[in-house]
C-alpha positions in Angstrom: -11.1 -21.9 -8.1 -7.5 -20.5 -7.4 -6.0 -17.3 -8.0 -2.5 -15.9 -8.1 -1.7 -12.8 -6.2 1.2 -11.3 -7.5 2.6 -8.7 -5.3 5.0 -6.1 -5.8 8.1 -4.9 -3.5 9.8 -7.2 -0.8 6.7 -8.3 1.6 7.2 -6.3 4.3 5.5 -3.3 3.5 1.9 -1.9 3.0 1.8 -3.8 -0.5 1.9 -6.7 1.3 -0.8 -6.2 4.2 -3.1 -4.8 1.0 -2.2 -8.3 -0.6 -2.9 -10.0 2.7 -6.3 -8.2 3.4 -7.4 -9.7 -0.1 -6.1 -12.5 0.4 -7.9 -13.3 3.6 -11.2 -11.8 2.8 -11.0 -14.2 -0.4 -10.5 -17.4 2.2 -14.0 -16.0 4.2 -15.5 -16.9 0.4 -14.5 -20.2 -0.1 -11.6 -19.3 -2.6 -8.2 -20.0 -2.8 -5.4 -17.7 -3.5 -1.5 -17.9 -3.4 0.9 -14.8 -3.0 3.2 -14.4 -5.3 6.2 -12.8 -4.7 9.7 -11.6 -6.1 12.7 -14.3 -6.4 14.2 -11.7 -3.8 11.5 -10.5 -1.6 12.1 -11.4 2.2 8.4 -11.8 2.6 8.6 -10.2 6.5 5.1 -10.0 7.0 4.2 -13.7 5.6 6.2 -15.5 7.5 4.8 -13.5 10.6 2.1 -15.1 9.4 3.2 -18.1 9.1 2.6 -18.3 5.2 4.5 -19.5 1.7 4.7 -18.0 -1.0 5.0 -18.7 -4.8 8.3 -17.1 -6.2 8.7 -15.3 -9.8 10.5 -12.4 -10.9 8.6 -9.2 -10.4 10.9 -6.3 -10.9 10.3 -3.0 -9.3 10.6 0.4 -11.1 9.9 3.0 -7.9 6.3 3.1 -8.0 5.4 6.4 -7.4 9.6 8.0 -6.9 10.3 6.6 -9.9 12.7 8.1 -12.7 12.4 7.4 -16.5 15.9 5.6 -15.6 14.2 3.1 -13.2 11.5 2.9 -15.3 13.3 2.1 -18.5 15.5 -0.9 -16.5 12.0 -2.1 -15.1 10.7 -2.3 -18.6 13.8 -4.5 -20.1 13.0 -6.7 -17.4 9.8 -7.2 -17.9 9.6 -8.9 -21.4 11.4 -12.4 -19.5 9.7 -11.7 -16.1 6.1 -11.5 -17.8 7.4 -15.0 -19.5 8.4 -16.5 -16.4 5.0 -15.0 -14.8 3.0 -17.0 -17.6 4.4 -20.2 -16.9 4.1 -20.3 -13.0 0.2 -19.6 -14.0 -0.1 -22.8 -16.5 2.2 -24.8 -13.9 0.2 -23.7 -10.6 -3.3 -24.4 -13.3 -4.5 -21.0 -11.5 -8.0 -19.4 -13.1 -7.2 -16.2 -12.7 -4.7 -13.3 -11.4 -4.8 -10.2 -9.4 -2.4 -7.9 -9.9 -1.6 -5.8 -6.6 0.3 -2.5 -7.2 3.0 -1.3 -9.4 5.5 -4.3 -10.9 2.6 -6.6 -9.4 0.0 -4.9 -11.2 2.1 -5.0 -14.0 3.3 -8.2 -14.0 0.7 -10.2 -12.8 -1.8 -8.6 -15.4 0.8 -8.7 -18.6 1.8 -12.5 -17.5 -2.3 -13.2 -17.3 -2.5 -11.7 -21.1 -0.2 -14.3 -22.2 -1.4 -17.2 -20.6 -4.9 -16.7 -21.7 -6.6 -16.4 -18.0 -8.8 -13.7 -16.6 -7.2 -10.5 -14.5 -7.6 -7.6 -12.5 -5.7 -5.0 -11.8 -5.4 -3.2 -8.7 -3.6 0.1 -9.3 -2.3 3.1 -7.5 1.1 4.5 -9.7 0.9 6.0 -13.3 2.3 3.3 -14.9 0.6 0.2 -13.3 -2.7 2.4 -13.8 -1.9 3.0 -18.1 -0.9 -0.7 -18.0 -4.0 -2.4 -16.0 -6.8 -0.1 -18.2 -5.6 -1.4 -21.6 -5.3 -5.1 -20.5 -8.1 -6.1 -18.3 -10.6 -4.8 -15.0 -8.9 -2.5 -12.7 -9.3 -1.0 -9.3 -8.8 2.2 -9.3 -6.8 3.1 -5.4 -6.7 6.4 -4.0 -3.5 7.1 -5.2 -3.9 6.4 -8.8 -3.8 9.4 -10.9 -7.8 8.4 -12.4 -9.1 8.1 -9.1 -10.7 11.2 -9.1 -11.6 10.8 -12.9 -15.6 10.9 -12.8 -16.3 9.1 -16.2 -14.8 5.9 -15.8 -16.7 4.3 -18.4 -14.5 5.7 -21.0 -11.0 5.2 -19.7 -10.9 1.7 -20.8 -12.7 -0.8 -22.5 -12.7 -2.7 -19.5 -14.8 -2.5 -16.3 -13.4 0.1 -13.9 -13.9 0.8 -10.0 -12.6 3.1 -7.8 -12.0 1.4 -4.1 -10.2 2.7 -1.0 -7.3 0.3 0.3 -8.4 -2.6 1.6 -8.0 -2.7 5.4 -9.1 -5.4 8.3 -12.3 -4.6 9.9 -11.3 -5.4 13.4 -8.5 -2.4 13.1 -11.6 -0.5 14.7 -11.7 -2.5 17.8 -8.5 -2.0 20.2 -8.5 -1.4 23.3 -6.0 1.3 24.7 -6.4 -0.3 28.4 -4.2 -3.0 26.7 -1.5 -1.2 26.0 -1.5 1.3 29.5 1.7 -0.8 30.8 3.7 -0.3 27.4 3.9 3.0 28.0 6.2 6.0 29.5 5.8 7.4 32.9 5.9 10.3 30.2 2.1 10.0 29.7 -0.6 11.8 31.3 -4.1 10.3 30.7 -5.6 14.0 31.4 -3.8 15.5 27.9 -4.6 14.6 24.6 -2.3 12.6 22.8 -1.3 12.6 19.5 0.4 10.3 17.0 3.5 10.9 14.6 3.9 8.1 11.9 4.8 7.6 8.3 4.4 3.4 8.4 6.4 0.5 9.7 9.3 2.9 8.9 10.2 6.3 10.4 11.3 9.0 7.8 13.5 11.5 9.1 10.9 14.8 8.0 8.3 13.1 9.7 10.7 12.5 13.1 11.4 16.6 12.4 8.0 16.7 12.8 7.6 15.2 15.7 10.9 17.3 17.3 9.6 20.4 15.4 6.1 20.4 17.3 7.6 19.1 20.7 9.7 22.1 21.1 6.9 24.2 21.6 4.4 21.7 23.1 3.9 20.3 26.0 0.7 20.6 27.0 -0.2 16.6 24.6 0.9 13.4 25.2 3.2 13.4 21.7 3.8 9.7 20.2 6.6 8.5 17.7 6.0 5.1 16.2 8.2 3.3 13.3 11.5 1.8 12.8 14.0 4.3 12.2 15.5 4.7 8.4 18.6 5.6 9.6 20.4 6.0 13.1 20.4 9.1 13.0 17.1 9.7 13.2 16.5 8.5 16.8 18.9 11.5 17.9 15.9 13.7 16.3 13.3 12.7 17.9 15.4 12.4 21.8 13.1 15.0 23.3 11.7 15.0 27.0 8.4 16.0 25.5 8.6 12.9 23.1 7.3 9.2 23.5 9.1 7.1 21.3 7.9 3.8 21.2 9.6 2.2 17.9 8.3 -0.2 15.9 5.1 -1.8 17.6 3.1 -4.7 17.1 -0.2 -2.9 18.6 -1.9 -0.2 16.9 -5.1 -1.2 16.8 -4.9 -0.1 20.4 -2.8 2.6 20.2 -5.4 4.2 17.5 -8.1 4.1 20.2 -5.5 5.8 22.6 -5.0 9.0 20.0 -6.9 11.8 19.7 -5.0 13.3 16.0 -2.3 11.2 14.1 0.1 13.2 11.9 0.7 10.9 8.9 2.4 10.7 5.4 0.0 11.5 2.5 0.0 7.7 0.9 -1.2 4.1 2.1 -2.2 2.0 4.7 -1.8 4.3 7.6 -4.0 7.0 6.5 -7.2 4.6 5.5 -6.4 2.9 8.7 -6.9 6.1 11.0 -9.8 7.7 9.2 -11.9 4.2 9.7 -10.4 4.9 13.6 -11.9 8.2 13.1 -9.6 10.1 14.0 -9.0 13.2 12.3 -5.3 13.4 10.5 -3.0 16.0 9.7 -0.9 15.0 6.5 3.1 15.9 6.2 3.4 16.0 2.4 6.7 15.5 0.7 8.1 12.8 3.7 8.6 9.7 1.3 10.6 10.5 -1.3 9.0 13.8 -2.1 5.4 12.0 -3.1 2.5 14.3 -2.8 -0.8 12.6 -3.6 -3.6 15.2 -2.4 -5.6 13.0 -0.7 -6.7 15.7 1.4 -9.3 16.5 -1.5 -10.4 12.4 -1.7 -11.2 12.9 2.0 -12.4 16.2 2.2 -12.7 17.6 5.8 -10.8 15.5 7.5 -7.2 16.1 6.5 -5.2 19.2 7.1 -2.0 19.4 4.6 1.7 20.5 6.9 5.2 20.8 5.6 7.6 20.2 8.4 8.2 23.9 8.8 4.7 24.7 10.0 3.7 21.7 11.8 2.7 23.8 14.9 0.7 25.9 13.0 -1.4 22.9 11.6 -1.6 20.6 14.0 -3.1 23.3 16.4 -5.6 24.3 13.7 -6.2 20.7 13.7 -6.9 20.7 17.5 -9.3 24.1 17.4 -11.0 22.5 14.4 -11.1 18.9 15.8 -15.3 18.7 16.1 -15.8 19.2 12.1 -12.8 17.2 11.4 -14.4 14.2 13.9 -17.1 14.5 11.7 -16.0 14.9 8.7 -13.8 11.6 9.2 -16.8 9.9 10.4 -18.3 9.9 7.0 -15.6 8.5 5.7 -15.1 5.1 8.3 -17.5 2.7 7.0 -16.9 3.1 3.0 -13.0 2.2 4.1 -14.0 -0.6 6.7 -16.2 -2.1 3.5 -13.5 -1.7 1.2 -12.2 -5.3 1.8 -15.6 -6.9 0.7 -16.5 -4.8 -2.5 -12.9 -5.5 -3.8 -13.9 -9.2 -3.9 -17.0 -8.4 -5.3 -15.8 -6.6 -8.1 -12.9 -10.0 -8.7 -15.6 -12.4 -8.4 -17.9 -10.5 -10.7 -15.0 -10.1 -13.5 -12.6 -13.2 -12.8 -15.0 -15.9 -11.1 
């Protein structure tokens, strides 16, 4: 049995870990599965990984930022690309496809249609989510406009689930005495500490964030983590009350270090903190203007910010902190199963 996972974007982002989570979990089952990824994707976190990758053209559209413009160029692509996507099935002789997220969804599920092999879709924008429920079973994400849809049944002909993102289980076990040395003589181990992140990448509303709450706080340990989008960005966030740590390989421990992470309101991050239990403060609007309202998917335990009242919230978040522990702790073990009952749901409709 082999599948092809194609994959959109460039293979450094939190498409790519989702694709890897599957990918891995898949192996623990005895079944093999390539990635596939864009003629141009770098493919970052792979080769940290020390994998290939299958190469076919998988163009991008925006996902969720994205314009009728990009959508319309996206779409006169994808007539050859879904061509091209169909051969590298029948020359790899691959049973079956998963289609992971926008142009991969789309792409891998369209390219599946054609070579007459079994797909599912795993879907989080409007367009991979219309695409995936009129051509085979889809996974319904958190961010996909039906996740919150309660009759399912009638949405497609298909089979359809609704899943959190797929994360590793073991994201619950660091160990913050690992990371002690890493950090700041800034830190104090008697205040709380919280966390400022929007991914692998800093965005500059969230590093206002960050700059807006340490200017009136100093009584928490406040952490910045991500590489910065632009240079200016690290002059925002130079503030005696802030530890900036950049891009870092260790947040499983640094998750058991935090007491509240203020996040972006999409992906990887957010599942990965809620399984940490920890409670989260959301600052909408950071990527690209994206507003999801997760906060009602995970009811309890997220507090939507702008950047303008980040004080406000955060503190609310802090005098609330006991029902959102709790409330987040409801949530942790559906997210750290998420992994396993994706593969269920592929090996019940594709194996």
């Amino acid at each position: 049995m082999k599948l092809l996972l194609f994959v959109t974007g460039r293979g450094t982002g939190g498409d790519a870990v989702i694709a890897y989570n599957i990918l891995k979990t898949l192996e623990s089952r005895g079944i093999m599965g390539e990635i596939v990824l864009d003629y141009s994707a770098q493919g970052y976190y792979f080769k940290k990984h020390n994998m290939s990758w299958l190469k076919s053209s998988i163009p991008a559209a925006g996902g969720h930022a994205a314009s009728k413009l990009s959508l319309f160029k996206a779409g006169l692509k994808t007539i050859k690309a879904v061509i091209v996507g169909c051969h590298l099935i029948k020359k790899e002789k691959a049973d079956g496809v998963i289609g992971i997220i926008g142009g991969g969804s789309v792409i891998g599920c369209l390219s599946a249609k054609l070579a007459h092999v079994p797909a599912v879709g795993i879907v989080s924008t409007p367009t991979d989510t219309k695409i995936s429920l009129k051509c085979n079973n889809t996974i319904l994400l958190p961010e996909s406009p039906f996740f919150t849809t309660k009759d399912t049944i009638n949405i497609s002909k298909y089979h359809v689930k609704r899943e959190y993102l797929p994360i590793r289980e073991d994201i619950v076990c660091g160990d913050k005495n690992n990371i002690l040395d890493k950090l700041t003589d800034k830190y104090d181990a008697n205040k709380k500490s919280i966390l400022f992140a929007s991914g692998s990448t800093l965005f500059e509303d969230m590093a206002k964030a960050a700059r807006n709450y340490a200017r009136e706080n100093d009584d928490v340990n406040i952490f910045v983590i991500g590489a910065p989008l632009h240079e200016g960005i690290n002059e925002i966030i130079d503030h005696p009350n802030i530890i900036n740590l950049g891009y870092v390989n260790y947040i499983d421990d640094l998750y058991d270090l935090v007491d509240l992470a203020v996040i972006t309101d999409d992906g990887l991050t957010l599942h990965e903190t809620i399984a940490c239990k920890i409670p989260v403060v959301v600052v909408i609007g950071v990527k690209y203007g994206r507003y999801h309202g997760l906060s009602k998917i995970f009811e309890g335990a997220i507090i939507e910010s702008n950047v303008d009242n980040i004080t406000y919230n955060i503190n609310k978040a802090l005098n609330d902190y006991s029902s959102m522990k709790r409330a987040v702790s409801k949530y942790s073990r559906d997210i750290l199963e998420s992994s396993e009952k994706i593969i269920d749901f592929i090996s019940s409709h594709i194996i």
